[in-house]
C-alpha positions in Angstrom: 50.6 143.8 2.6 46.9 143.5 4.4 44.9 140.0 4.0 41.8 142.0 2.7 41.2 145.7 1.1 37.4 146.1 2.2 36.5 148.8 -0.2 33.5 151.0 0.1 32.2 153.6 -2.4 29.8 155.9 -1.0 28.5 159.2 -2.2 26.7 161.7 0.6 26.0 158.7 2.6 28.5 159.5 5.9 25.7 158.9 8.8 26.5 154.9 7.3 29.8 155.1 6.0 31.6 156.3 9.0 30.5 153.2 11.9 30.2 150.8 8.4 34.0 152.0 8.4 34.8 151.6 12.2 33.0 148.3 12.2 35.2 147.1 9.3 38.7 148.0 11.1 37.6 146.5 13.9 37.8 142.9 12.5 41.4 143.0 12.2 45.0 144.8 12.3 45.5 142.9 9.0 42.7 144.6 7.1 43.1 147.8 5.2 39.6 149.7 4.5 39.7 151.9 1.0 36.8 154.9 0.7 36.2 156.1 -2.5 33.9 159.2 -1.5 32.2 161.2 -4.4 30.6 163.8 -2.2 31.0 167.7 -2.7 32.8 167.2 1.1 34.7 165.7 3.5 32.5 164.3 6.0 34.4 160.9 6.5 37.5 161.9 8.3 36.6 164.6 11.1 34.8 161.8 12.6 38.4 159.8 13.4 40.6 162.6 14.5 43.3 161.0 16.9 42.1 157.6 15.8 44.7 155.4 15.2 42.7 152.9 13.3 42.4 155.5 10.2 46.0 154.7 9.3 44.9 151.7 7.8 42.0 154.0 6.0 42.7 155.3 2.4 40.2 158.1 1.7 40.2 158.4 -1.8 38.2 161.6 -2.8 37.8 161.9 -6.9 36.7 165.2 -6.8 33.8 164.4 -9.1 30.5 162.8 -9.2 31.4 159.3 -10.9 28.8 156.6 -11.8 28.7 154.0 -9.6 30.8 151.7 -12.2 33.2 154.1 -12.1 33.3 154.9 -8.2 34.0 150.9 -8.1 36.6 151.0 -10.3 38.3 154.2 -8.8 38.3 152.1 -5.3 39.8 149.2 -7.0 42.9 151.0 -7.8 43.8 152.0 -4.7 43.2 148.8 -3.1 46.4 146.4 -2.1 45.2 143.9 -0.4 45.6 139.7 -1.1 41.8 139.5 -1.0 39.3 142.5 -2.1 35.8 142.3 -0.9 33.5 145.7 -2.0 30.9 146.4 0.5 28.1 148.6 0.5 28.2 151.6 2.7 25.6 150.1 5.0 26.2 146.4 4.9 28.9 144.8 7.4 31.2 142.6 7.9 31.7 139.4 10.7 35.2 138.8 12.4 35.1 135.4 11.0 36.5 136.7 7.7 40.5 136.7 9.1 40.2 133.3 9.5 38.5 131.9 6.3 41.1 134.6 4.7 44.2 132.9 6.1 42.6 129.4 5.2 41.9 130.3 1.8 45.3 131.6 0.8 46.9 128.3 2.4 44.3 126.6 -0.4 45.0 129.3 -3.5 41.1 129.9 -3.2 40.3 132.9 -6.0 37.1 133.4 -5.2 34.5 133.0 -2.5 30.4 132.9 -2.8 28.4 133.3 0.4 25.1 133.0 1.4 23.5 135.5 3.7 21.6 134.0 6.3 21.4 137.6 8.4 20.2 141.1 7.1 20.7 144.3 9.3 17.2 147.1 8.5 18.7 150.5 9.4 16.3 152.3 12.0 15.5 154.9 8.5 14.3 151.3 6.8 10.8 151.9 5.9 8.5 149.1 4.1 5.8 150.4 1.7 3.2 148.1 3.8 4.7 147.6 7.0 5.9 151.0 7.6 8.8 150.9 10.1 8.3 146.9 11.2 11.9 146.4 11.0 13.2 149.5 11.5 16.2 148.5 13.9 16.1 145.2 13.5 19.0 142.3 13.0 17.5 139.3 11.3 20.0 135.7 11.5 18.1 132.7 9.8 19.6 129.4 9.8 23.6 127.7 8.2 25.8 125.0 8.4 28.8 126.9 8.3 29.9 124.2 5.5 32.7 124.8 3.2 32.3 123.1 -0.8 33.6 123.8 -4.2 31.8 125.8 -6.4 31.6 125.6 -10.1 31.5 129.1 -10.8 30.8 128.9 -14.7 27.7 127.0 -14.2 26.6 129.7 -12.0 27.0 132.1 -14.8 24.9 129.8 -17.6 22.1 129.7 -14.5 22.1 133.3 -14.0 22.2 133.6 -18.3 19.0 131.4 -18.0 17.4 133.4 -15.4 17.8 136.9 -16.9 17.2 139.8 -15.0 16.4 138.1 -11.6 20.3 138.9 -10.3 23.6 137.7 -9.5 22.4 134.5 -8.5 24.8 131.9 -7.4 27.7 133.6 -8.9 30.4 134.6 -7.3 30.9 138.4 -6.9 33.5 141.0 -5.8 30.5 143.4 -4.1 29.3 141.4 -1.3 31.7 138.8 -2.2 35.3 138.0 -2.1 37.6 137.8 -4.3 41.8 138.0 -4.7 43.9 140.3 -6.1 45.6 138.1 -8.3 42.4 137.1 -10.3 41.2 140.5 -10.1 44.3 141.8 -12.1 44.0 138.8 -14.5 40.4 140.2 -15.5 41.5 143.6 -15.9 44.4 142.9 -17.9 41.9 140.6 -20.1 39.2 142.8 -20.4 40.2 146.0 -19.6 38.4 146.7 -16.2 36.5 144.8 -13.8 33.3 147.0 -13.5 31.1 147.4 -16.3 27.3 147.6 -17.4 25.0 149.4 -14.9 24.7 147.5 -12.0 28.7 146.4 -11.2 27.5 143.8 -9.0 26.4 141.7 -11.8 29.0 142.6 -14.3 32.0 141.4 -12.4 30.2 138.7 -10.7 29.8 137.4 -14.7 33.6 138.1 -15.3 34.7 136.5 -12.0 32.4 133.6 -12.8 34.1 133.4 -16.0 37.8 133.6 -14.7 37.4 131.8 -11.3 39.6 128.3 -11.0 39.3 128.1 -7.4 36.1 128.8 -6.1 34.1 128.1 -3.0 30.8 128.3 -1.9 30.4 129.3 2.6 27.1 129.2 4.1 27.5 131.8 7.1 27.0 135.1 7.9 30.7 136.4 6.9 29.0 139.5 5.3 25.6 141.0 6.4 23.6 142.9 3.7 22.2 146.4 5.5 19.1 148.1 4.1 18.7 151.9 4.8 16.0 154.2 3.8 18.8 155.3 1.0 20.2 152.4 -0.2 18.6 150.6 -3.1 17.3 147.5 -1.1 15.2 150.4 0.8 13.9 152.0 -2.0 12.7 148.8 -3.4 11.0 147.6 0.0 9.3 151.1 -0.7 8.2 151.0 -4.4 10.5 153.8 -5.5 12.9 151.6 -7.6 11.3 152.2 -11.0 10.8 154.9 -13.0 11.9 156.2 -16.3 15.3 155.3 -17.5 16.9 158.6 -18.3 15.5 160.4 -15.6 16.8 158.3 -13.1 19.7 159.5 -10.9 21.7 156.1 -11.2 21.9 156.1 -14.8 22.1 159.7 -15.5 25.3 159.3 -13.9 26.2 157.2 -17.1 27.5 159.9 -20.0 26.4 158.8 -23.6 24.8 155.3 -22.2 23.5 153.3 -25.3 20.9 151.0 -23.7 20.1 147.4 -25.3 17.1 147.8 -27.8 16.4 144.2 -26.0 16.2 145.1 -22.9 13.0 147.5 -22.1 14.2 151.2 -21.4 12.9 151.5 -17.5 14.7 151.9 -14.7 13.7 149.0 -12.5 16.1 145.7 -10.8 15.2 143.0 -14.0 16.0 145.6 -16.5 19.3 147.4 -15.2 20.7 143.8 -13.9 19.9 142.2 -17.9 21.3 145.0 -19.2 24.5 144.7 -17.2 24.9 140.9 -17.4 24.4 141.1 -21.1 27.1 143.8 -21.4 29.5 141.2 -19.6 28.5 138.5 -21.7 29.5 140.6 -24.7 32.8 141.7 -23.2 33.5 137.8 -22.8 32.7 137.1 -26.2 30.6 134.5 -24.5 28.7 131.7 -26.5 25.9 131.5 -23.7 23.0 132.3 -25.1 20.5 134.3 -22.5 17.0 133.4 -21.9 15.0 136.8 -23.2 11.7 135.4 -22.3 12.4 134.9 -18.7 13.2 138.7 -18.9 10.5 139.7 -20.3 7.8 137.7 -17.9 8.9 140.0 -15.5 8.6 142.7 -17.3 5.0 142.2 -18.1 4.4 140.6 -14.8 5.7 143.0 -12.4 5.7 146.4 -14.5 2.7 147.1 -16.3 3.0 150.6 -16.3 5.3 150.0 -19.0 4.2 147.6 -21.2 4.4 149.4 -24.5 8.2 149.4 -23.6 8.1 146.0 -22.8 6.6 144.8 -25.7 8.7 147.4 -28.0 11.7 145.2 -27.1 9.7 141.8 -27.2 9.2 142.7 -30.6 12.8 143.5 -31.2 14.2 139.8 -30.1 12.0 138.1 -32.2 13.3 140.1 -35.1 16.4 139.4 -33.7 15.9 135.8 -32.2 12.7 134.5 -34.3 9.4 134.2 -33.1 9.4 130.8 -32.6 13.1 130.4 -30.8 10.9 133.1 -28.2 8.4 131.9 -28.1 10.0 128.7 -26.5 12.0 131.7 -24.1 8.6 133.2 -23.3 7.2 129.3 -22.2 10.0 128.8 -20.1 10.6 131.8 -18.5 6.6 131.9 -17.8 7.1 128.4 -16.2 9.7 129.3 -14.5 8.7 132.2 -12.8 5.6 130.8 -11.5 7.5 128.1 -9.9 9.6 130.7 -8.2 6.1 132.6 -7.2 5.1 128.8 -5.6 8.1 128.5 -3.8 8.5 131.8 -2.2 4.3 131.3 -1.2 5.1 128.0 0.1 8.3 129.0 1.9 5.8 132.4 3.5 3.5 129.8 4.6 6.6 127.0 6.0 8.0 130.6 8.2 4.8 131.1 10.4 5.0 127.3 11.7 8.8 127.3 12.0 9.5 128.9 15.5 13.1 129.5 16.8 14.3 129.3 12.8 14.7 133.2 12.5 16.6 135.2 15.6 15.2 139.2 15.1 17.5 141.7 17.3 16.0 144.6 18.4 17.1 148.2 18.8 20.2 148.1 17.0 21.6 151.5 16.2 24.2 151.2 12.9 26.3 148.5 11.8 29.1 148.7 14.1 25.9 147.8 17.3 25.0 144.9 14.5 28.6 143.7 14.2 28.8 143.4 17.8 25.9 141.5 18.3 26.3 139.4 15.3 29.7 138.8 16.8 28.7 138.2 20.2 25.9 135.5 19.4 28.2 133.4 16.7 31.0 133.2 19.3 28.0 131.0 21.7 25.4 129.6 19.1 25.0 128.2 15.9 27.5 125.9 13.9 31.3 127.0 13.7 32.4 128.1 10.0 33.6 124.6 8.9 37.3 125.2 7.3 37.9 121.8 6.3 41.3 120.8 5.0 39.9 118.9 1.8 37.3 120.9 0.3 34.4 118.5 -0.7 32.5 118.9 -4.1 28.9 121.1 -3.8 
């Protein structure tokens, strides 16, 4: 049985998914890489004819367009590995992972949160102001490499708190790691581990939820790529709102009943509430969500549709009462101008920091990014710190 099942769910994406693939069996012999690929054809597998690393591939083709939830879940089954980790087609993953793998089964770790101090920009990445600036480019910001406890299900009340602004501090099976054994436990609980609209954020919830073991790594074990495809692009790009129905990602969800309370656009604050609050539900959870900091961002970031915003406003109040809202709206206002001072303030702290950011040029796809990721953590920076007593975050 392989250490880790990397599984990647892609969908007409091959020009990443092929050397996101190679760079993924290059880590180890001990790692098994599962595709679950929803395209029309087969454009995965003529590109490692005579390959012997694509015995430890499983292509899994469902013959179908699936939703993404569903893709996710298809490549779950087929996965056998004592960790999973679910990566994007684009995104890759540092050599480093065999070794916090081996330390965390010694431990019974369950589940792993990282930070991502590096991001990889595709040579298709285009910014909606600075055009193709870091096109080609591998950013690596600063870590410790420390290793601490993490207490996931205060992660999940935070993220509750902080509706719609993501997965937060939780930690996640997509971009994430997390072991078979928990896994199975979730899905024998509550009948699947993908769920909602965004899968990220619904098992993130679940794992939060389930987690007894958890650990929080700063270092670049997985880097985050952004294409011109992916959603990370689109959003650098303005093209990540629009109407709800009409949107590709969700018409891939049959007979979808969206949340009256959560305003019917497609856009990142409104499909990640909806999804949290559909893993909330499936936990029977007694957290109570903070609506207003949802709807700040609604009003703040998508005027466009504001009758929709307000529509649903309306609705939690009838649901919530004005004044319990009201107290939601006061926070979540507060709140999110604090975060709008902070990320002015850390802007302004970036231009007089020198030598804090490293920028690599000219790299081509992920498997060029793994190897220089790979080349420069093996000289510089702090060593991933696998201690033998974990100390408390």
């Amino acid at each position: 049985m392989p250490i880790l099942s990397i599984i990647i769910p892609t969908h007409n994406r091959a020009k990443y998914a092929v050397p996101t693939i190679r760079s993924a069996l290059s880590i180890s012999p001990d790692v098994e890489v599962v595709v679950s690929d929803t395209s029309q054809e087969d454009h995965i597998s003529g590109q490692f004819v005579n390959d012997p690393d694509w015995s430890r591939v499983r292509l899994v083709r469902p013959g179908q367009v699936l939703s993404v939830v569903d893709n996710f879940n298809q490549g779950l089954q087929h996965a056998s590995g004592d960790y999973l980790l679910f990566l994007g087609d684009d995104d890759l993953v540092t050599p480093k992972i065999a070794d916090l793998l081996t330390w965390a089964k010694r431990n019974r770790v369950d589940a792993i949160q990282l930070t991502f101090p590096a991001i990889y920009y595709w040579p298709d990445f285009m910014h909606k102001r600075l055009g193709d600036h870091y096109a080609g480019t591998l950013h690596l910001g600063t870590f410790s490499g420390a290793v601490r406890r993490h207490d996931a299900k205060r992660t999940l009340r935070e993220a509750a708190e902080k509706l719609g602004g993501g997965v937060f501090d939780m930690p996640r099976a997509y971009a994430g790691i997390v072991s078979k054994d928990l896994v199975q436990a979730i899905v024998a609980k509550q009948g699947s581990l993908f769920g909602g609209v965004s899968p990220d954020i619904y098992s993130a919830a679940l794992i939060a939820d389930a987690a007894t073991h958890c650990v929080s790594i700063d270092y670049p074990v997985i880097v985050p790529g952004s294409s011109g495809a992916s959603t990370a692009g689109q959003s650098a790009n303005g093209k990540h709102i629009g109407a709800l129905r009409d949107n590709a990602h969700i018409g891939a969800f049959r007979n979808l009943i969206w949340d009256d309370l959560v305003p019917e656009f497609y856009s990142v604050p409104t499909v990640w509430s909806y999804s949290l609050l559909r893993a909330l539900k499936t936990l029977d959870s007694s957290i109570q969500p903070n609506y207003g900091r949802l709807y700040v961002r609604c009003l703040f970031y998508h005027r466009y549709f504001l009758k929709l915003s307000l529509s649903s406003l309306r609705a939690a109040a009838k649901r919530l009462g004005w004044a319990k809202l009201s107290w939601q709206l006061a926070r979540g206002a507060a709140a999110e101008l604090q975060w709008i001072a902070g990320k002015l303030l850390a802007m302004a702290r970036s231009k007089y920091q020198l030598g804090t950011n490293r920028v690599f040029t000219g790299i081509t796809d992920t498997q060029d990014a793994n190897l220089k990721i790979s080349e420069f953590l093996q000289k510089s920076g702090p060593p991933l710190d696998l201690p033998h007593e974990l100390a408390a975050k």
